[in-house]
ROKOLTOR-811932 format. One record per residue: residue number from 1; residue in one letter; chain; x, y, z negated of N, C-alpha, C, CB in turn. Coordinates in steps of 0.001 Angstrom, whole numbers, plus 500000, padded with zeros to 6 digits. Atoms other than C-alpha are relative to their C-alpha. Glycine has a CB too. Layout:
# ROKOLTOR-811932
[site NUM; 'a'; 'A'; [X; Y; Z]; [X; Y; Z]; [X; Y; Z]; [X; Y; Z]]
...
# end
This chain:
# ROKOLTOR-811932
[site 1; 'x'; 'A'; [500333; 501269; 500624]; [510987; 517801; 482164]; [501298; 499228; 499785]; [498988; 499183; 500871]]
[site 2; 'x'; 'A'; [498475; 500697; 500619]; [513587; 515781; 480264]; [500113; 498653; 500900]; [499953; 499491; 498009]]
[site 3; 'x'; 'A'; [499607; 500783; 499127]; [515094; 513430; 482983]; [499305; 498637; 498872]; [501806; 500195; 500477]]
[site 4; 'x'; 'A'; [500422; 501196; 500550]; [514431; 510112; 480196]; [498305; 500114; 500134]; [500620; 499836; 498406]]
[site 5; 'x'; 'A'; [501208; 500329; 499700]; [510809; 510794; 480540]; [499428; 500433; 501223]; [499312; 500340; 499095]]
[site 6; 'x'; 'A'; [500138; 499937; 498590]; [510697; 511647; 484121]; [500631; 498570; 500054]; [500759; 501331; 500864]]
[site 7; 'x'; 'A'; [499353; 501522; 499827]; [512423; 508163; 484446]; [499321; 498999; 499557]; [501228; 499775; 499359]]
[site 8; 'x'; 'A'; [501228; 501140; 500553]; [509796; 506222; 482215]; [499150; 500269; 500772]; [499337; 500033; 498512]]
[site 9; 'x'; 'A'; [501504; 499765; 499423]; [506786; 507907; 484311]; [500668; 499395; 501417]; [499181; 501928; 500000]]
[site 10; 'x'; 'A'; [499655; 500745; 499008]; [508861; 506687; 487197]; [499432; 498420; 500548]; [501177; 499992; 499703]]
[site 11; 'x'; 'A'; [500029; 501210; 500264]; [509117; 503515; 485945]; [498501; 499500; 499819]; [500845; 499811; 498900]]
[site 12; 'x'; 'A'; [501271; 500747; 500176]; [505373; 502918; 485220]; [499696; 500594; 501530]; [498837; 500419; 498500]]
[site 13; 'x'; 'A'; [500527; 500158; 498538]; [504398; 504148; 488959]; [500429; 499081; 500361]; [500220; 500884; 500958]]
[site 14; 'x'; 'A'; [499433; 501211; 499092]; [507074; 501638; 490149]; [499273; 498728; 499585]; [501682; 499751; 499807]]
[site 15; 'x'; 'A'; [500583; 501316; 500016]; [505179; 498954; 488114]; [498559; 499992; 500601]; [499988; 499474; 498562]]
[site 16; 'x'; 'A'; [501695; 499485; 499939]; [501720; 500289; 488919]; [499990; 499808; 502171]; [499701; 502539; 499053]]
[site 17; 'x'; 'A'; [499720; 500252; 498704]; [502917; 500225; 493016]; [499919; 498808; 500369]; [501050; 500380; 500330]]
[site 18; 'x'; 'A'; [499399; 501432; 499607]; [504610; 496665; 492845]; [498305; 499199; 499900]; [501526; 499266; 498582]]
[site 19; 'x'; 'A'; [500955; 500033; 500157]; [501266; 495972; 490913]; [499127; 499698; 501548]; [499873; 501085; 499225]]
[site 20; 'x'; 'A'; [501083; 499538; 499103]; [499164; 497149; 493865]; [500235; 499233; 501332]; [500018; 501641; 500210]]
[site 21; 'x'; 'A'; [499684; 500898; 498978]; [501449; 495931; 496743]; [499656; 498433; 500090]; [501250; 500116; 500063]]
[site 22; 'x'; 'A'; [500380; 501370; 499574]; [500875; 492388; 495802]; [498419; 499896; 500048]; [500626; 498895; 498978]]
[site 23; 'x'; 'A'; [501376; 500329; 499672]; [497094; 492503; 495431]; [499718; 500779; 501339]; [498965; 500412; 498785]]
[site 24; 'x'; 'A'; [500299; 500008; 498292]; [497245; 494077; 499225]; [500193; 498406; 500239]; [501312; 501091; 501118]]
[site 25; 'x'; 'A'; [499628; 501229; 499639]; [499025; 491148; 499735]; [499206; 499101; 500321]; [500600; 499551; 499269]]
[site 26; 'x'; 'A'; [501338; 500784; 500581]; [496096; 489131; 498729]; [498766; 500132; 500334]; [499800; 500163; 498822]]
[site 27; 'x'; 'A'; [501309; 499614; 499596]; [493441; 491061; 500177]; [500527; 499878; 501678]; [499379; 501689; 499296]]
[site 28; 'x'; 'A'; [499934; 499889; 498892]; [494932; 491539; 503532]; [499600; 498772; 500849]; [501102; 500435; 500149]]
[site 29; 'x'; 'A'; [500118; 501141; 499037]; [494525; 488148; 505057]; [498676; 499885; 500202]; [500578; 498685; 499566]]
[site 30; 'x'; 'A'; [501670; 500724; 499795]; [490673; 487960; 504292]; [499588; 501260; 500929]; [498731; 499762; 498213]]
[site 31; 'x'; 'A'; [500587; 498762; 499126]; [490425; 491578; 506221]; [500310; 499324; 501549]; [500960; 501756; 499666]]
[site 32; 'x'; 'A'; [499534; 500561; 498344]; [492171; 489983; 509216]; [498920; 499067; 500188]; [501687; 499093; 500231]]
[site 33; 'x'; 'A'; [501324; 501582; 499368]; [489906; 486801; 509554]; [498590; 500954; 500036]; [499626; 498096; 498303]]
[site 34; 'x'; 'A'; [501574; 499543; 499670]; [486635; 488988; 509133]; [500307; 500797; 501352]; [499146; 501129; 498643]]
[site 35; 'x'; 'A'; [500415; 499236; 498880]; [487832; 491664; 511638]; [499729; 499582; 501854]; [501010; 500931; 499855]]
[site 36; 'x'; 'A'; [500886; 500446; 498615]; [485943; 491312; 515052]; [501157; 499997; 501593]; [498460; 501504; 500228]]
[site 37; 'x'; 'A'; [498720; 499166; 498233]; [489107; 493112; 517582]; [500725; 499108; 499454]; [500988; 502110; 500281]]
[site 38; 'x'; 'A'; [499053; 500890; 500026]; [491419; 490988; 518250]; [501536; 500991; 499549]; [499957; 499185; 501571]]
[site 39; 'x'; 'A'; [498279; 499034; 500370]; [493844; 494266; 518276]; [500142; 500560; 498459]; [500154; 501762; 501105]]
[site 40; 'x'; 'A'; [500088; 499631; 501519]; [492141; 495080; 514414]; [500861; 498261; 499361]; [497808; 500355; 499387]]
[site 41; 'x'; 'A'; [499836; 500976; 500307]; [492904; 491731; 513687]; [502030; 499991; 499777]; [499122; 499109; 501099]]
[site 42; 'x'; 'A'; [498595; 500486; 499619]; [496784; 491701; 515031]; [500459; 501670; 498555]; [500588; 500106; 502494]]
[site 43; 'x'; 'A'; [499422; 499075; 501035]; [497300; 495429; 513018]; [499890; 499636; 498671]; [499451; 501236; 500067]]
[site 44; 'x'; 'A'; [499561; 500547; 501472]; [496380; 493806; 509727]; [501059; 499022; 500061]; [498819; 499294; 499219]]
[site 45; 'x'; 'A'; [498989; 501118; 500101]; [498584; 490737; 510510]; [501233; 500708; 499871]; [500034; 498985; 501231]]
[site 46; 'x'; 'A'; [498504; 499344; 500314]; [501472; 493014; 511047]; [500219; 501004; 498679]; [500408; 500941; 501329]]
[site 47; 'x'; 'A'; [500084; 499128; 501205]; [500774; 495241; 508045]; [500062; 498863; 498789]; [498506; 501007; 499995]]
[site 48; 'x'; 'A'; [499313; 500942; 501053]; [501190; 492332; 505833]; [501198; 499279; 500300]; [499135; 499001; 499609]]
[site 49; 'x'; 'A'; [498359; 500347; 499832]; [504209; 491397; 507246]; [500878; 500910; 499159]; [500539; 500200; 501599]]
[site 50; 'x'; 'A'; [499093; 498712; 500447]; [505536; 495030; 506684]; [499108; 500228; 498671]; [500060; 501543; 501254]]
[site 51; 'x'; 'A'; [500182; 499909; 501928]; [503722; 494858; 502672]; [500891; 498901; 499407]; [498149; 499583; 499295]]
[site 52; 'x'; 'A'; [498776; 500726; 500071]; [506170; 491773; 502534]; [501295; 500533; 499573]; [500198; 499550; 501118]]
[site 53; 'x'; 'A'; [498991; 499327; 499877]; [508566; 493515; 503329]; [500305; 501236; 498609]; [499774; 500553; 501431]]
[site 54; 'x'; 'A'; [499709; 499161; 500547]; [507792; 496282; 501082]; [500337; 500103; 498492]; [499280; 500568; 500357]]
[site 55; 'x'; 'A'; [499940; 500937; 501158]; [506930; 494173; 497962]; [501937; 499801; 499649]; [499043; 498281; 500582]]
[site 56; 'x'; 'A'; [498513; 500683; 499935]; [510999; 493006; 498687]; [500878; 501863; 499829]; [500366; 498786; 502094]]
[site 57; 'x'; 'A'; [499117; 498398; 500733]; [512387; 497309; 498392]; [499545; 500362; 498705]; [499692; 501575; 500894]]
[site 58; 'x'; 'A'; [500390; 499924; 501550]; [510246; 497488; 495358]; [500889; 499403; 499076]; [498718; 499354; 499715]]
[site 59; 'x'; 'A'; [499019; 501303; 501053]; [512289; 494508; 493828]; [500915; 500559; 499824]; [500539; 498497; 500511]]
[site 60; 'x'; 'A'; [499205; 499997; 499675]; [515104; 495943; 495299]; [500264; 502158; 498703]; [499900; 499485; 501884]]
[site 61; 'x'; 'A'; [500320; 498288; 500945]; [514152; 499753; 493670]; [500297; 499548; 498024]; [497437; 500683; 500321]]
[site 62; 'x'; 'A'; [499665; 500484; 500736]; [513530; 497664; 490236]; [501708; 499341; 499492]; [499128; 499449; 500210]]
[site 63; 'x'; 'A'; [498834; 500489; 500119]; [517295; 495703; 490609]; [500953; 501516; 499888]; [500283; 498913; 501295]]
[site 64; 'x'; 'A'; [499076; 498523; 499965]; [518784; 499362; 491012]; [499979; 500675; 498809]; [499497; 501115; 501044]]
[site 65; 'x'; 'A'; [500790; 499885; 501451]; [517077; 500452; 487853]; [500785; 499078; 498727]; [498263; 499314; 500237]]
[site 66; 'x'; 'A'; [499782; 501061; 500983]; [518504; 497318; 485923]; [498404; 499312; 499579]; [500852; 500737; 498595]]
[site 67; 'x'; 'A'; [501340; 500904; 500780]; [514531; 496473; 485208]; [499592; 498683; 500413]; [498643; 500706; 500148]]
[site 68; 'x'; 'A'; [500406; 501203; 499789]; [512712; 493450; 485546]; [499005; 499912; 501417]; [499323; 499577; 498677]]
[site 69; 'x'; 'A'; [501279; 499405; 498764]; [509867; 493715; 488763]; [498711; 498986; 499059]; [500375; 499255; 502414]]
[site 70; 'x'; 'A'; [501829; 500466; 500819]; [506480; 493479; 487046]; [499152; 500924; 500340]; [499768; 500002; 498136]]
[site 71; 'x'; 'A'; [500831; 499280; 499613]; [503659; 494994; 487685]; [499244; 500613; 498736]; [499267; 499295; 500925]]
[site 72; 'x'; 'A'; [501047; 500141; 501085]; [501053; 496731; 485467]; [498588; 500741; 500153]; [500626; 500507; 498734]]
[site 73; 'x'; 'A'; [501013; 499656; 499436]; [497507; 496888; 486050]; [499632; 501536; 500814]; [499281; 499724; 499047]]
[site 74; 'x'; 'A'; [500529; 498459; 499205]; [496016; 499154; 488890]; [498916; 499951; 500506]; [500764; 500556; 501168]]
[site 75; 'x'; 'A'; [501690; 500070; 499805]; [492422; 499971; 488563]; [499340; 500591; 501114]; [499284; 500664; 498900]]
[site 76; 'x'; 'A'; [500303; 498691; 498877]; [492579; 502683; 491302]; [500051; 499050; 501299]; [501413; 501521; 500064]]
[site 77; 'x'; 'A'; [499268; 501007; 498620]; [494061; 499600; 493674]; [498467; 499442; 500120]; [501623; 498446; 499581]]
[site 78; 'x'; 'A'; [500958; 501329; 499805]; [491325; 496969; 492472]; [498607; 500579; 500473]; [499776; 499038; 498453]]
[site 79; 'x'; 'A'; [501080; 499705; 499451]; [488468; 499330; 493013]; [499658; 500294; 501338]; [499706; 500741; 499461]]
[site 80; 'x'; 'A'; [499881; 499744; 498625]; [489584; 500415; 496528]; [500131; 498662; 500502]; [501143; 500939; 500397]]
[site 81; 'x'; 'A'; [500214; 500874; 499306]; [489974; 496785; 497321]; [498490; 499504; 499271]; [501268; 499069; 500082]]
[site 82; 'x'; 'A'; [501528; 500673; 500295]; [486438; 496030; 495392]; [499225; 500656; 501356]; [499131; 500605; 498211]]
[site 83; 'x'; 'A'; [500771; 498961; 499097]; [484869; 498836; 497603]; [500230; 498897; 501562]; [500963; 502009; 500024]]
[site 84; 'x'; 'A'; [499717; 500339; 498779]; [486749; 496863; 500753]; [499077; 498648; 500261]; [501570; 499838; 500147]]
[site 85; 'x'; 'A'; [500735; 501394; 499932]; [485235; 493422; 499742]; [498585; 500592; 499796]; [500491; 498745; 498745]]
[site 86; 'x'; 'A'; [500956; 499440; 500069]; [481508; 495029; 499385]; [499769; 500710; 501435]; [500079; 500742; 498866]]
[site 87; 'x'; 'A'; [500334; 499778; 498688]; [481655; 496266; 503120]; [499986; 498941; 500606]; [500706; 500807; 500626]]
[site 88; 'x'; 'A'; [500299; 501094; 499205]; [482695; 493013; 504050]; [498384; 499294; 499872]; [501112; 498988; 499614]]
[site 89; 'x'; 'A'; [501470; 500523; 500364]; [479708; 491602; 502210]; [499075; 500423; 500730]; [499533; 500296; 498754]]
[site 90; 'x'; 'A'; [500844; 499072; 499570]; [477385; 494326; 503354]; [499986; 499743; 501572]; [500443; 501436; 499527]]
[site 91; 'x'; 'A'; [500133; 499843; 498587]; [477952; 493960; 506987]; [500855; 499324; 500610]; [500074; 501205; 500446]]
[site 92; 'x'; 'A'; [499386; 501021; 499725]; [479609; 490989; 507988]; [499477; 499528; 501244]; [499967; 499147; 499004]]
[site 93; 'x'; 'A'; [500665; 500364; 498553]; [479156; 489873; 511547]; [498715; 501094; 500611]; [499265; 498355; 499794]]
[site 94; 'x'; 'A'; [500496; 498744; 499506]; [477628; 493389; 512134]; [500682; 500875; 500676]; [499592; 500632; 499162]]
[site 95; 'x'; 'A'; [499399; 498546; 499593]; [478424; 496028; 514431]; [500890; 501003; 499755]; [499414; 500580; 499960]]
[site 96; 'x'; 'A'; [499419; 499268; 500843]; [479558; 498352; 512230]; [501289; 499350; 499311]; [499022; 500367; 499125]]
[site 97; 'x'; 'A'; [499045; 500429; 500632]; [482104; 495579; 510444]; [501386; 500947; 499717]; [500212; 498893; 500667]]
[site 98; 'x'; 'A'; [498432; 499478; 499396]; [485471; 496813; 512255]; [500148; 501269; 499338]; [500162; 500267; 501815]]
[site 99; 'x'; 'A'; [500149; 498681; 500176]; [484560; 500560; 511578]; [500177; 500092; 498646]; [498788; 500562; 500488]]
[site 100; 'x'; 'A'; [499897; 500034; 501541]; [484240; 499690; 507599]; [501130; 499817; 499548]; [499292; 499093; 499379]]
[site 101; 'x'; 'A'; [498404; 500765; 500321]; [487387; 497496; 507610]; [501017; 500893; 500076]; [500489; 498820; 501061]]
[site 102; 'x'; 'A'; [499364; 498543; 499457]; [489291; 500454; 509211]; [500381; 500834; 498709]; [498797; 500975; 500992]]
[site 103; 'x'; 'A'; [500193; 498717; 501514]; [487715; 502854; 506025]; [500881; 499326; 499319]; [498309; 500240; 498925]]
[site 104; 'x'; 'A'; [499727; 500673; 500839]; [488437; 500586; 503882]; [501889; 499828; 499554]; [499225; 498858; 500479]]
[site 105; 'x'; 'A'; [498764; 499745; 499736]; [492161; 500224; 504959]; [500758; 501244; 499908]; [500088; 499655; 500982]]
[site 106; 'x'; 'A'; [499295; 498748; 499975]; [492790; 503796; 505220]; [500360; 500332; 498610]; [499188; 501108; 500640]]
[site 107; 'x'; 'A'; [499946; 499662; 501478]; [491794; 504152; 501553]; [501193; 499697; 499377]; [499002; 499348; 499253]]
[site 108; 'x'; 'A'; [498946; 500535; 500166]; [494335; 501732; 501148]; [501276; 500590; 500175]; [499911; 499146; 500572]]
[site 109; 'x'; 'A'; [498900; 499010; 499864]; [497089; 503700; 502928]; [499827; 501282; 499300]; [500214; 500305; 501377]]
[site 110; 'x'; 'A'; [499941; 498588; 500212]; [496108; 507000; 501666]; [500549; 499870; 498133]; [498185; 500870; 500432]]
[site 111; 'x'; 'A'; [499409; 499991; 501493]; [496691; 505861; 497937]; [501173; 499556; 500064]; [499315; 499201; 498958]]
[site 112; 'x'; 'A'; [498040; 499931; 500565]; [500386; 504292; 498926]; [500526; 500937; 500353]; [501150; 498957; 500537]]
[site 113; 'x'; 'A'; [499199; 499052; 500091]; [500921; 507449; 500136]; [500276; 500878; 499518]; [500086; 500274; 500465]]
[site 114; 'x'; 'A'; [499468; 499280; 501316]; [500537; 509258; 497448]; [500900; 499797; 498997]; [499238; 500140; 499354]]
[site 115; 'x'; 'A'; [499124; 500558; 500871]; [502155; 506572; 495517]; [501508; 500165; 500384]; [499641; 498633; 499874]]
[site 116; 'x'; 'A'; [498994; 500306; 499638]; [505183; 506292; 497421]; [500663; 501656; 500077]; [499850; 499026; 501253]]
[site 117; 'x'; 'A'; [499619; 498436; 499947]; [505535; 510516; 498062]; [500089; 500408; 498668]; [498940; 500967; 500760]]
[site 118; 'x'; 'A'; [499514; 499462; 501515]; [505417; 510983; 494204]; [501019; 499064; 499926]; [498876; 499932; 498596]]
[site 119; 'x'; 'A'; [498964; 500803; 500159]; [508194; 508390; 493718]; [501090; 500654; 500973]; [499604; 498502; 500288]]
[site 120; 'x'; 'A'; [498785; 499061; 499295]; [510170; 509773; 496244]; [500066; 500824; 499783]; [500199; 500267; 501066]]
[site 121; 'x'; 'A'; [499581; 499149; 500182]; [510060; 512798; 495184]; [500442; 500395; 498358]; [499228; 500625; 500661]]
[site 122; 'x'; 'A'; [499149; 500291; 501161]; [510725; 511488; 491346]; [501569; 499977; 500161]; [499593; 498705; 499509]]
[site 123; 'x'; 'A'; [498529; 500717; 499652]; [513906; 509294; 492952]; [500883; 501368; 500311]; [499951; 498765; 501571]]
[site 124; 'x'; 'A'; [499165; 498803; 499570]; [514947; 512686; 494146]; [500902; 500434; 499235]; [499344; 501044; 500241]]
[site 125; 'x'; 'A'; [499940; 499266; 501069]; [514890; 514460; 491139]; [500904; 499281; 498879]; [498618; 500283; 499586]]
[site 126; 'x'; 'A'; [499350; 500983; 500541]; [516417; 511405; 489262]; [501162; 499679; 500500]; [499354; 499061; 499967]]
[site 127; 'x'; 'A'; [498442; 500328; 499291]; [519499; 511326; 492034]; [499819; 498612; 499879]; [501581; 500600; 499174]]
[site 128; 'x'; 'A'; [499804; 501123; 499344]; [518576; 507913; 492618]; [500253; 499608; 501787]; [498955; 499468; 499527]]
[site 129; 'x'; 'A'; [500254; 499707; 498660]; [519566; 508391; 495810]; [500066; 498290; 501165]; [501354; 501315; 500373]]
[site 130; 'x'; 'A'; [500180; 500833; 498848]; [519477; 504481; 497163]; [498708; 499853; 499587]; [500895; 498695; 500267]]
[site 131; 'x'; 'A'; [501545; 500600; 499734]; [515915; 504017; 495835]; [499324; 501202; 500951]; [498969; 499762; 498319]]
[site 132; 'x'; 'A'; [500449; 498794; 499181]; [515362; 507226; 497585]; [499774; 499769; 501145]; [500783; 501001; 500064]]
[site 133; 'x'; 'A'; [499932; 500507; 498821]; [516043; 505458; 500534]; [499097; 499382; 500089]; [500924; 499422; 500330]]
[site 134; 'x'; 'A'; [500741; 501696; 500151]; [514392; 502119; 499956]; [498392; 500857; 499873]; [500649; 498660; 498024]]
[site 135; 'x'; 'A'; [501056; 499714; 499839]; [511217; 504529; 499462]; [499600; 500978; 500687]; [499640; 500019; 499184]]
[site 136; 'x'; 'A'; [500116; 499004; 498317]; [511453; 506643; 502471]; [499667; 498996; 500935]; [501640; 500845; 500710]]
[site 137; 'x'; 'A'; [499892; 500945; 499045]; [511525; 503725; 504377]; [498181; 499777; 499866]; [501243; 498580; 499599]]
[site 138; 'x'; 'A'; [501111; 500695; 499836]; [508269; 502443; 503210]; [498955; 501242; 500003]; [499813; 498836; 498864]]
[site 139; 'x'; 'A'; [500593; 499110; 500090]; [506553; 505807; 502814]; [500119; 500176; 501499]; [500385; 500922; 499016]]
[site 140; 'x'; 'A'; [499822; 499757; 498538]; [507231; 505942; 506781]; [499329; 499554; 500569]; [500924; 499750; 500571]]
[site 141; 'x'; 'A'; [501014; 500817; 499488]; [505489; 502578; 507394]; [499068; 500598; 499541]; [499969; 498663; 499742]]
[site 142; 'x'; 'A'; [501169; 499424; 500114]; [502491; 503771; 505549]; [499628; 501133; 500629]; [499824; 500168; 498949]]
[site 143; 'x'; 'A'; [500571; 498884; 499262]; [502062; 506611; 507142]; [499815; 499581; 501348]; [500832; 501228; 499951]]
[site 144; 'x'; 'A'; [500010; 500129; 498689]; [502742; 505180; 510616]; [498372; 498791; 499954]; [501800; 499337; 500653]]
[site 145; 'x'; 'A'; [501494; 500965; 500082]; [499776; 502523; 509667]; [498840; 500667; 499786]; [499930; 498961; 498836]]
[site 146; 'x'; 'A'; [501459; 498333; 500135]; [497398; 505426; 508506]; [499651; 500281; 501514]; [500852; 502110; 499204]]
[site 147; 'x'; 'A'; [500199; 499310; 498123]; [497844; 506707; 512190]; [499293; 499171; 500700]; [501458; 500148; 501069]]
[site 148; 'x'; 'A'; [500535; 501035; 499144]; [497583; 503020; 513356]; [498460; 500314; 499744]; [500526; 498395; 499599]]
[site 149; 'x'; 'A'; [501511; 500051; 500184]; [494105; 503123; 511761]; [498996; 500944; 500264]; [499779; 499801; 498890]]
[site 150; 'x'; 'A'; [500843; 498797; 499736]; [493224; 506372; 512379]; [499210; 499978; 501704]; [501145; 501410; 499793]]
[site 151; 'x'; 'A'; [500037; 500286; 498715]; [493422; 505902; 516080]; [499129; 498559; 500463]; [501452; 499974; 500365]]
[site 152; 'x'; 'A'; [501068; 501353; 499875]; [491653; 502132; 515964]; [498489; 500513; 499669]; [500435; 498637; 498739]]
[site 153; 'x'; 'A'; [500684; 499221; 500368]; [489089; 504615; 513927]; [498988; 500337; 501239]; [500794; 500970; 499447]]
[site 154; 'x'; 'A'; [500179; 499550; 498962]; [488588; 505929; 517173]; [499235; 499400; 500790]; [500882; 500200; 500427]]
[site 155; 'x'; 'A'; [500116; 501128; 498971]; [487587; 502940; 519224]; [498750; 499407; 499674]; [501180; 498907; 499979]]
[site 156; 'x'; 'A'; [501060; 501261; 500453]; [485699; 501184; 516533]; [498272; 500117; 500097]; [500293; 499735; 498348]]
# end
């Protein structure tokens, strides 16, 4: 594949990511206030710290690039957070809540880690080798938060 259009398909994941990261952003706080554990509660709080954070290597991936940081719609994001808000609905101050919130979250990780493992392994291929970095890093957190949840999974 001709590096200039390996570099545009890049470039629309990176907007389609940034995209996605901020509507976590946005969803995460209302998952924290519904969830019931105080320790579900504290793992979303810190997982939007570290989407903060991640939102800020995206920028930083974009500035390396020369592009602008924009996003552009991600339907795959909004339906996995529709799906998340529809459990809340569904079972809100129920039993079951925590256990949904959990799903719901994983979904969440399991699509940045696809997102972030195809990009890294674009950046590769592209010899971008500091965004390479900047998305190792965050492809690390997600995965280590997958685990977190997997293991809360466990409990709930």
């Amino acid at each position: 594949m001709a590096d200039k259009y390996l570099k545009a398909l890049f470039l629309h994941h990176l907007k389609d990511t940034y995209f996605a990261e901020n509507a976590i952003l946005k969803a995460l706080p209302q998952l924290a206030e519904a969830a019931q554990a105080e320790e579900l509660k504290g793992a979303f709080a810190v997982h939007l710290k570290e989407t903060e954070g991640q939102v800020k290597r995206l920028e930083q991936v974009f500035q390396l690039l020369g592009e602008k940081s924009e996003g552009v719609e991600c339907k795959a994001i909004q339906g996995i957070i529709e799906e998340g808000q529809e459990i809340l609905q569904e079972f809100s101050g129920g039993e079951a809540l925590d256990a949904g919130l959990i799903a719901a979250a994983q979904a969440v990780e399991h699509y940045e880690i696809t997102r972030y493992g195809t990009l890294l392994a674009w950046a590769k291929q592209l010899g971008l080798s500091e965004a390479e970095g900047l998305i190792q890093e965050t492809l690390i957190e997600e995965e280590n938060t997958d685990q977190i949840h997997s293991d809360a999974a466990e409990h709930a």
